[in-house]
Phi, psi and omega in degrees: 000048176310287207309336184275301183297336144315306187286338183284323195307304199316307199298342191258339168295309217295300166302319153317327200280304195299332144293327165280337185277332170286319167294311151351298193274034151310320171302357204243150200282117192288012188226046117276132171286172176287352180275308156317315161316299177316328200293313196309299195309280012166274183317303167321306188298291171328323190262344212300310188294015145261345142301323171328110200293131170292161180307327176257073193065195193153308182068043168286328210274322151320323175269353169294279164350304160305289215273339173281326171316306192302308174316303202279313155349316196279294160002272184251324166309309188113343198281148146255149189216172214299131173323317180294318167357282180292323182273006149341285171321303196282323177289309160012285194319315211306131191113353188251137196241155175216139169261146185035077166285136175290171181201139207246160175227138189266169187288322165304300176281343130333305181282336173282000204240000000 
C-alpha cells in the first residue's frame, strides 16, 4: 500500500502547512493588503522553525516578527534602516517573489540630482 501511505504523507504536510499558516495569521496586522500580507507570512513561515520561543521564554519569535515588520516596511513602504539590518533581511527574503513593489527615491538620491 505505498499509494496509501503517500497520500497519508501527503495529507499530513498538507495539514501542517495549514496550522502553520493559522498560527501565523494571528500575526497579521489589520492596516496590511493581502499582498503584503502573503509576502510577510511567506517570510514568518520560512523562519519560524528557527525562530521558535524555546520553553522557558525568550523572545525569538518576537524578533522574527520584528525582522519580518522590517523587511516589509522597507518593501513596500520605502523605510530604511541601519545596513547590516537591512542586508540580514534581505538575505532573510531571498526567494520570495512580491510582484509590482512600489518604488521610492530616498532623500539621499534626491539630493544628488
Amino acid at each position: 500500500m505505498v499509494g496509501g501511505e503517500a497520500a497519508a504523507a501527503v495529507e499530513e504536510l498538507v495539514s501542517g502547512v495549514r496550522q502553520a499558516a493559522d498560527f501565523a495569521e494571528q500575526f497579521r496586522s489589520y492596516s496590511e493588503s493581502e499582498k503584503q500580507w502573503k509576502a510577510r507570512m511567506e517570510f514568518i513561515l520560512r523562519h519560524l522553525p528557527d525562530y521558535r520561543d524555546p520553553p522557558d521564554g525568550g523572545g525569538r519569535l518576537d524578533q522574527l516578527l520584528s525582522l519580518s515588520m522590517v523587511w516589509a516596511n522597507h518593501l513596500f513602504l520605502g523605510c530604511s534602516y541601519n545596513k547590516d539590518l537591512l542586508d540580514k533581511v534581505m538575505e532573510m527574503a531571498d526567494g520570495i517573489e512580491v510582484e509590482d513593489l512600489p518604488q521610492f527615491t530616498t532623500r539621499s538620491e534626491l539630493m544628488k540630482k
